[in-house]
PDB file with SEQRES, HELIX, SHEET and CRYST1 records, atoms N, CA, C and O in Angstrom:
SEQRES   1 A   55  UNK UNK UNK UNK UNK UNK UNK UNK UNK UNK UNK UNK UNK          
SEQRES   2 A   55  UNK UNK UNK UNK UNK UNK UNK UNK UNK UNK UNK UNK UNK          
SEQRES   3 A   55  UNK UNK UNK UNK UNK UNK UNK UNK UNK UNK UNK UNK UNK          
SEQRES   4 A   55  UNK UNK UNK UNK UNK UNK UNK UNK UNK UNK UNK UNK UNK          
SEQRES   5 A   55  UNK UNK UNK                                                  
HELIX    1 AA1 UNK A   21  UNK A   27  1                                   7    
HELIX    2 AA2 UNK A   44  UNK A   46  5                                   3    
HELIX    3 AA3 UNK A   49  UNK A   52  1                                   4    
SHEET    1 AA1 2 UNK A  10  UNK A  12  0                                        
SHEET    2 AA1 2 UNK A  37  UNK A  39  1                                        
CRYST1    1.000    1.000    1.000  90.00  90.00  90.00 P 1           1          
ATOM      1  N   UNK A   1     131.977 112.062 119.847  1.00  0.00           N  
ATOM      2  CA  UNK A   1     132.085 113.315 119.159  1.00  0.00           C  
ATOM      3  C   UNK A   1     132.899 113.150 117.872  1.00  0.00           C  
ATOM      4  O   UNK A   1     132.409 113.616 116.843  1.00  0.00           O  
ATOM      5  N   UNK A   2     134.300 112.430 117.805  1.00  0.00           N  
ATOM      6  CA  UNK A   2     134.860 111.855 116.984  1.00  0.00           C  
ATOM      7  C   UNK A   2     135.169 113.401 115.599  1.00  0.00           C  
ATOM      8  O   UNK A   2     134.964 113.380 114.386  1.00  0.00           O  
ATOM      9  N   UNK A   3     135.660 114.445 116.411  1.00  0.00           N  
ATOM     10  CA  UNK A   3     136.066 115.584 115.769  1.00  0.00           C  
ATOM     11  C   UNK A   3     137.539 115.573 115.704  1.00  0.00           C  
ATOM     12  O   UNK A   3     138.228 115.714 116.714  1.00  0.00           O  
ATOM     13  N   UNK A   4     138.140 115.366 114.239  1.00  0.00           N  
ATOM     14  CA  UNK A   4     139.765 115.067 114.800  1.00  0.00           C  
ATOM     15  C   UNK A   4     140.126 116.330 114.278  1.00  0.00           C  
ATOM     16  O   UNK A   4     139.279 117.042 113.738  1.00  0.00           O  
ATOM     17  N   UNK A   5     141.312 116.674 114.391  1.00  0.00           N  
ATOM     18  CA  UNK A   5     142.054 117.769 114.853  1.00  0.00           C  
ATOM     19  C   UNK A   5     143.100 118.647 113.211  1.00  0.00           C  
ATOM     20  O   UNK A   5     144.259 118.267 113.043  1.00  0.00           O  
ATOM     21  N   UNK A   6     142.907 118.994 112.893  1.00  0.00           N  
ATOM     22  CA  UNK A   6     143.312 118.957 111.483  1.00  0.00           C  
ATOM     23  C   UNK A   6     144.738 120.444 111.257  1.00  0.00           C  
ATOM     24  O   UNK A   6     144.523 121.334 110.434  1.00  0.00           O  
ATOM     25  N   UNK A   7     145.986 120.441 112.059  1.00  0.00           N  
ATOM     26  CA  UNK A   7     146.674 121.514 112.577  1.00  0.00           C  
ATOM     27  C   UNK A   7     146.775 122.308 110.765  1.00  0.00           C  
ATOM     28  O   UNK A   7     146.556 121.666 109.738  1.00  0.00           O  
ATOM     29  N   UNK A   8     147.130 123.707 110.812  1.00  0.00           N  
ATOM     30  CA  UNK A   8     147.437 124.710 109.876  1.00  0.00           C  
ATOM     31  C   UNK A   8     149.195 124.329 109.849  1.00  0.00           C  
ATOM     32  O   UNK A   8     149.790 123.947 110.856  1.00  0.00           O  
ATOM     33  N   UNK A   9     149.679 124.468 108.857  1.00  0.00           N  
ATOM     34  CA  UNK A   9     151.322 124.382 109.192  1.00  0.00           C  
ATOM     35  C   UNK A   9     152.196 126.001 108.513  1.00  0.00           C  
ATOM     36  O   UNK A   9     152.667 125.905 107.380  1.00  0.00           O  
ATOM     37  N   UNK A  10     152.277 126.744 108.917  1.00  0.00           N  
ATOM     38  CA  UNK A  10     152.918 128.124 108.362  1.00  0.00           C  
ATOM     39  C   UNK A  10     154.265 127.399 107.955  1.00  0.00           C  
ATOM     40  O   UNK A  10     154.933 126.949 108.886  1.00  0.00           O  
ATOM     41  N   UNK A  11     154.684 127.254 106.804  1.00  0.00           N  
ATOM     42  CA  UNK A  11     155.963 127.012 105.912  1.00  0.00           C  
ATOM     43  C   UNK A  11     156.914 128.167 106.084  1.00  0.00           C  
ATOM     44  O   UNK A  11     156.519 128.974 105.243  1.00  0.00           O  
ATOM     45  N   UNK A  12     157.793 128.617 106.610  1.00  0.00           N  
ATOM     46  CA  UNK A  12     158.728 129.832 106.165  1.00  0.00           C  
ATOM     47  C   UNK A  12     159.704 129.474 105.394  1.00  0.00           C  
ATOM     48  O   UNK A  12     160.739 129.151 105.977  1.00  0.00           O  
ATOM     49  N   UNK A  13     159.697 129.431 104.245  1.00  0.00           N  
ATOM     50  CA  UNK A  13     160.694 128.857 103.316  1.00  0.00           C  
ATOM     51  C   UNK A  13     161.978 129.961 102.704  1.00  0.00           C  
ATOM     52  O   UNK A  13     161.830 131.105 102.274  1.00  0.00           O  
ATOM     53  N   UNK A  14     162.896 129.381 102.805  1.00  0.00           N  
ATOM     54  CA  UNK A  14     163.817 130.257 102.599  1.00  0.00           C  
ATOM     55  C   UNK A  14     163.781 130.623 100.736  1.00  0.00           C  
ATOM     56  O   UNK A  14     163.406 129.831  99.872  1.00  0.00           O  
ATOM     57  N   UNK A  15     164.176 131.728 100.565  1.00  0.00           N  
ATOM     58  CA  UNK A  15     164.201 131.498  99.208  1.00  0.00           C  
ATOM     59  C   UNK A  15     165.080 131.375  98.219  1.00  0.00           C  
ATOM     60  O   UNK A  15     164.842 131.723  97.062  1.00  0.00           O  
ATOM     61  N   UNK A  16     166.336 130.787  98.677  1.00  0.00           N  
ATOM     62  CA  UNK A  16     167.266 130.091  98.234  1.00  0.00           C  
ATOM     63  C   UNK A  16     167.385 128.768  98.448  1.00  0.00           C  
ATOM     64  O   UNK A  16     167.824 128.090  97.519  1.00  0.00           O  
ATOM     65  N   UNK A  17     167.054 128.175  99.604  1.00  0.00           N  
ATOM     66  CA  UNK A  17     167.377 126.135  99.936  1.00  0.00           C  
ATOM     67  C   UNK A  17     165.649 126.334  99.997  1.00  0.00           C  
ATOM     68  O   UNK A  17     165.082 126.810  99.013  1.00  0.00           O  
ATOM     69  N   UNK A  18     165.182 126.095 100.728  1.00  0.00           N  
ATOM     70  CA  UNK A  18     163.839 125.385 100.969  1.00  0.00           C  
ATOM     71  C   UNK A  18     163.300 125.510  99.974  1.00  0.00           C  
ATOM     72  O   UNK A  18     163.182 124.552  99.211  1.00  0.00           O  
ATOM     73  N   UNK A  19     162.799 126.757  99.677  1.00  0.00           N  
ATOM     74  CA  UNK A  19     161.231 127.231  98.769  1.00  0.00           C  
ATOM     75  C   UNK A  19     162.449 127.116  97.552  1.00  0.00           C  
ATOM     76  O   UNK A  19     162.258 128.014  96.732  1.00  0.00           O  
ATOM     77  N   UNK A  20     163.554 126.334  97.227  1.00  0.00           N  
ATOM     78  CA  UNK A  20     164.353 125.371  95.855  1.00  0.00           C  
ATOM     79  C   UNK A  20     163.800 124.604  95.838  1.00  0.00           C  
ATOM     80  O   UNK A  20     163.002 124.332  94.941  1.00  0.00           O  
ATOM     81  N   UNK A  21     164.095 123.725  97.195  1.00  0.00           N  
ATOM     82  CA  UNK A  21     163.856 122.434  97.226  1.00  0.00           C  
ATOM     83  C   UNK A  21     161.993 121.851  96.741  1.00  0.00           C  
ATOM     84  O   UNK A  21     161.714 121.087  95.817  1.00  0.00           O  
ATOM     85  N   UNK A  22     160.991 122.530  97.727  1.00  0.00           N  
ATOM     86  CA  UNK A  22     159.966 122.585  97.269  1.00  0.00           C  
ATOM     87  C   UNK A  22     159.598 122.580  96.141  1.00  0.00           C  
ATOM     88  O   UNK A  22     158.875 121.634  95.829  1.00  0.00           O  
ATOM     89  N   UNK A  23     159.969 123.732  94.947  1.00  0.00           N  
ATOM     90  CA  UNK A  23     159.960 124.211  93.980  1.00  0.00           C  
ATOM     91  C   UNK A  23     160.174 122.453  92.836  1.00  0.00           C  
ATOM     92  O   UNK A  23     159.533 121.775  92.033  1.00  0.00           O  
ATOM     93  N   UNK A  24     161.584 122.488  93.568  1.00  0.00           N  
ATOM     94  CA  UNK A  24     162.118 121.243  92.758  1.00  0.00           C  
ATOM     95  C   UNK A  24     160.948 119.568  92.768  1.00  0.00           C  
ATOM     96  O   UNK A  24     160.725 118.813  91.821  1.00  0.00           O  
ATOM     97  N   UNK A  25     160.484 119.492  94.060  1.00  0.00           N  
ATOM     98  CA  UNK A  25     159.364 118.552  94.466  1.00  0.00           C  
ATOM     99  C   UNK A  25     158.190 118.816  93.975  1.00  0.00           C  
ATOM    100  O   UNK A  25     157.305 117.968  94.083  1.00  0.00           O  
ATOM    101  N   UNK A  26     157.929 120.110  93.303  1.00  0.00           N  
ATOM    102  CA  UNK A  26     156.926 119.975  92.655  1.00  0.00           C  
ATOM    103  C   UNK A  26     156.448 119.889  91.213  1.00  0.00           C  
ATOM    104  O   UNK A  26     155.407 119.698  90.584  1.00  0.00           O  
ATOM    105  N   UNK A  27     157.774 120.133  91.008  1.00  0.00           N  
ATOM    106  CA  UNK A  27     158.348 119.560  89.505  1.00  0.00           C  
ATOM    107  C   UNK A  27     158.475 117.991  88.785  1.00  0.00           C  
ATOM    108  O   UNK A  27     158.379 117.512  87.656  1.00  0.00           O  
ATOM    109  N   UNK A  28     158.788 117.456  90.356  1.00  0.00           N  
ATOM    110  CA  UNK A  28     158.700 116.018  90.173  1.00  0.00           C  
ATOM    111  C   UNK A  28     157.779 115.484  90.303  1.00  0.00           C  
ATOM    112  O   UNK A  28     157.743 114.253  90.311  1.00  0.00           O  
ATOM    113  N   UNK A  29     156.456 116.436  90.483  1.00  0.00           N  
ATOM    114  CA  UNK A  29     154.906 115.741  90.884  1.00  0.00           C  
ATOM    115  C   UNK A  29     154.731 115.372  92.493  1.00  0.00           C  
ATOM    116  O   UNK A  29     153.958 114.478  92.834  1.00  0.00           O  
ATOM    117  N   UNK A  30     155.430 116.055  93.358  1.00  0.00           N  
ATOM    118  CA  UNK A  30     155.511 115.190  94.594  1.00  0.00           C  
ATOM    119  C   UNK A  30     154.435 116.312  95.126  1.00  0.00           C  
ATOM    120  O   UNK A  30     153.988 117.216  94.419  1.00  0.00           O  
ATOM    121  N   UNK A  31     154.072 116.064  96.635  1.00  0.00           N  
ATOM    122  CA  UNK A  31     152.930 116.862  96.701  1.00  0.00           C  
ATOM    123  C   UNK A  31     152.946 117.181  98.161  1.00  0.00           C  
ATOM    124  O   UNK A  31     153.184 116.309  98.996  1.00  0.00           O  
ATOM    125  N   UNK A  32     152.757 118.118  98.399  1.00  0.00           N  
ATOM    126  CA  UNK A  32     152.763 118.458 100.095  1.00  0.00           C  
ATOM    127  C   UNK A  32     151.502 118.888 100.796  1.00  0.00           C  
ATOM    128  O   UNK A  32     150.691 119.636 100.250  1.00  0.00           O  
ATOM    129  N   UNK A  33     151.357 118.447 101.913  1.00  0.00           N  
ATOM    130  CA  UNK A  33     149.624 118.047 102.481  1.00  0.00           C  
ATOM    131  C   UNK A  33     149.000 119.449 102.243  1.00  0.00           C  
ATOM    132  O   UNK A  33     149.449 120.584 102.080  1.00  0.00           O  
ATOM    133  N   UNK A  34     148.022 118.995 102.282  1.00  0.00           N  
ATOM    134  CA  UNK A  34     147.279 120.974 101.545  1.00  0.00           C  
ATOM    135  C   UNK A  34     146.747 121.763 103.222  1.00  0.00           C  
ATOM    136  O   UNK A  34     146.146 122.833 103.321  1.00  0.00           O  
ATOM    137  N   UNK A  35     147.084 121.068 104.116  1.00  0.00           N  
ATOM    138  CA  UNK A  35     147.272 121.851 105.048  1.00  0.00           C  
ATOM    139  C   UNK A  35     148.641 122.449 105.831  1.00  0.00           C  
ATOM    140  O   UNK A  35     148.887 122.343 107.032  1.00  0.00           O  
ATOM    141  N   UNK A  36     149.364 123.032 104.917  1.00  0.00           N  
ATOM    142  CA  UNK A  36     151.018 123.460 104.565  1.00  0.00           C  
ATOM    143  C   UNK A  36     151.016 124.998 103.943  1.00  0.00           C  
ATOM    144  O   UNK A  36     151.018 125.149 102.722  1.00  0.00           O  
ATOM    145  N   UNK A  37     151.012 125.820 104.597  1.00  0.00           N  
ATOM    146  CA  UNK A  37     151.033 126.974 103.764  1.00  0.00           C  
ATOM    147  C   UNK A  37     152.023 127.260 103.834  1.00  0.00           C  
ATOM    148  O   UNK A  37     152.483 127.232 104.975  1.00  0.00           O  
ATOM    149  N   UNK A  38     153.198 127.817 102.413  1.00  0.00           N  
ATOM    150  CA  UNK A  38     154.364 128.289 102.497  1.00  0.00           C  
ATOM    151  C   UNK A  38     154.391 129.271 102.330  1.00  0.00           C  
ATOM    152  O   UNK A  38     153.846 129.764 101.342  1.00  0.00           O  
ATOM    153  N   UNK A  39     155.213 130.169 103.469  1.00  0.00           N  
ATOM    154  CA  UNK A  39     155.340 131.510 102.780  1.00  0.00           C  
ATOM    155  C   UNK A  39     157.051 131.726 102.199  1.00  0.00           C  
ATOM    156  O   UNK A  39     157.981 131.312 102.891  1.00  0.00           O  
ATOM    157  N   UNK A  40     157.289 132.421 100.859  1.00  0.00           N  
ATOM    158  CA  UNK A  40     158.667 132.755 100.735  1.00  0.00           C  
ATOM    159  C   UNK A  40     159.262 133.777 101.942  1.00  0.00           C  
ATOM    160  O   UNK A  40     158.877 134.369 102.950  1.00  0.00           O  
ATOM    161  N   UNK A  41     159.946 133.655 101.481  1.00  0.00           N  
ATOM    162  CA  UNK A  41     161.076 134.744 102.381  1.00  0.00           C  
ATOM    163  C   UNK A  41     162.482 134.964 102.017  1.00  0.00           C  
ATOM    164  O   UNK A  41     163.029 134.003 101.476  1.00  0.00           O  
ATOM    165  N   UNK A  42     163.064 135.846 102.168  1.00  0.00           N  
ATOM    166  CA  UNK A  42     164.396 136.177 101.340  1.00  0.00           C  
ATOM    167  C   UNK A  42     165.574 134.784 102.213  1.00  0.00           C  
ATOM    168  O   UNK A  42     166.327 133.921 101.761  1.00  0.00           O  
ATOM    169  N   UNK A  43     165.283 135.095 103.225  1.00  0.00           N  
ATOM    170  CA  UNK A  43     166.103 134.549 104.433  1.00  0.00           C  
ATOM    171  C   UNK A  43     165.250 133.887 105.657  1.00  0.00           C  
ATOM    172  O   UNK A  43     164.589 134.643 106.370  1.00  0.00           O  
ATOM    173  N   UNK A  44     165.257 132.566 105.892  1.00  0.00           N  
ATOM    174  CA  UNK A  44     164.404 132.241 107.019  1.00  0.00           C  
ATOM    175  C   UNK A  44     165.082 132.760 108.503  1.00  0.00           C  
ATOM    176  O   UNK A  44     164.563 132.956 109.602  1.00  0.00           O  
ATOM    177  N   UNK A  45     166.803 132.916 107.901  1.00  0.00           N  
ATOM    178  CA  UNK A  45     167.108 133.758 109.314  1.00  0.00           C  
ATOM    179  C   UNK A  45     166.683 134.941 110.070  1.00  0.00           C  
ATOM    180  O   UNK A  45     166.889 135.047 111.279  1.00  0.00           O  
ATOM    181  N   UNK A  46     166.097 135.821 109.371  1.00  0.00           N  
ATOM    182  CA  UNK A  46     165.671 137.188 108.533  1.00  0.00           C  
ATOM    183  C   UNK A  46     163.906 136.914 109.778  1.00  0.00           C  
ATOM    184  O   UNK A  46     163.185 137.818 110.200  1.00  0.00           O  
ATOM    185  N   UNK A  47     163.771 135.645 109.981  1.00  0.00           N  
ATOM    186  CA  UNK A  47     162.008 135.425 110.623  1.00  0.00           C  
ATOM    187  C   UNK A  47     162.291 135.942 112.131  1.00  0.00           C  
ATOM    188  O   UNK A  47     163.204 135.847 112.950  1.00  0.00           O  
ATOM    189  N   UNK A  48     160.781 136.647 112.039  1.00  0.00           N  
ATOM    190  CA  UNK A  48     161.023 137.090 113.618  1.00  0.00           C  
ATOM    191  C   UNK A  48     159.738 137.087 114.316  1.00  0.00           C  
ATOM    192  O   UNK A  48     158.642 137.010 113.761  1.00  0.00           O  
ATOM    193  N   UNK A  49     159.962 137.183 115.660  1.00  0.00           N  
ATOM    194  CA  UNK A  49     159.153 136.406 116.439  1.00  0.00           C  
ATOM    195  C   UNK A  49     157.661 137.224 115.841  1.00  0.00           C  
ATOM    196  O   UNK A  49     156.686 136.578 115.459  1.00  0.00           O  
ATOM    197  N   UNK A  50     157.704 138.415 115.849  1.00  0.00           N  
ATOM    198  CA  UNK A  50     156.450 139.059 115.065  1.00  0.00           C  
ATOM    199  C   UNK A  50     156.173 138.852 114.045  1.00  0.00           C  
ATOM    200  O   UNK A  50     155.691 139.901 113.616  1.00  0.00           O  
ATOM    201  N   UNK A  51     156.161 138.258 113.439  1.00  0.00           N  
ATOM    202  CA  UNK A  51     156.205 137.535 112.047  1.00  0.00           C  
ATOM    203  C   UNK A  51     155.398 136.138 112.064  1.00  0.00           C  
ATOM    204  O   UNK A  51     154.325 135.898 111.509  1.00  0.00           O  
ATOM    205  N   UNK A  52     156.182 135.296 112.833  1.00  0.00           N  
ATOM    206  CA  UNK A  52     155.425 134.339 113.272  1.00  0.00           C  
ATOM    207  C   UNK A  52     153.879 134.337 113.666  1.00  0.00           C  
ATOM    208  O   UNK A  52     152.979 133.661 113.167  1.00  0.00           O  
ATOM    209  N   UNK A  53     153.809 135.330 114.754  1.00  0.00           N  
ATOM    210  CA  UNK A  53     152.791 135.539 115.835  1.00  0.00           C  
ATOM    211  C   UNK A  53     151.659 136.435 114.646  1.00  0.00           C  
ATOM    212  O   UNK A  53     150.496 136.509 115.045  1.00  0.00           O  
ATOM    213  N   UNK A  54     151.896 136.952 113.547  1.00  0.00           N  
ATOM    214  CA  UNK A  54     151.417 137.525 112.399  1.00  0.00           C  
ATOM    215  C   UNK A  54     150.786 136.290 111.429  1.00  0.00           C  
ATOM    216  O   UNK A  54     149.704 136.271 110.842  1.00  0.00           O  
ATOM    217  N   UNK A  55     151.483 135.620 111.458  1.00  0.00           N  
ATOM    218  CA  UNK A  55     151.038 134.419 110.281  1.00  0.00           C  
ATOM    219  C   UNK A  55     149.854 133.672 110.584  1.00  0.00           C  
ATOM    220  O   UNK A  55     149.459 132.800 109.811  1.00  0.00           O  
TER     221      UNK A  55                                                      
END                                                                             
């Protein structure tokens, strides 16, 4: 059958450190797998379980 498995990745990026850091990596040309979706967010503390189960 040889069907491989290709997972979705929901990003919750904070929007002060992470979705920086990202920001900054993509400035440098660096590149993140295109099966990576980021979403911003004010606060990744701020994520909740409905949120998740939403994405």
């Amino acid at each position: 059958m040889g069907v491989e498995f290709e997972p979705r990745i929901v990003a919750f990026m904070c929007n002060w450190c992470t979705y920086a850091a990202a920001d900054t990596a993509g400035v440098s040309r660096m590149q993140q797998p295109p099966n990576v979706l980021p979403i911003r967010v004010m606060c990744s503390g701020r994520v909740s379980p409905e949120m998740v189960m939403r994405a």
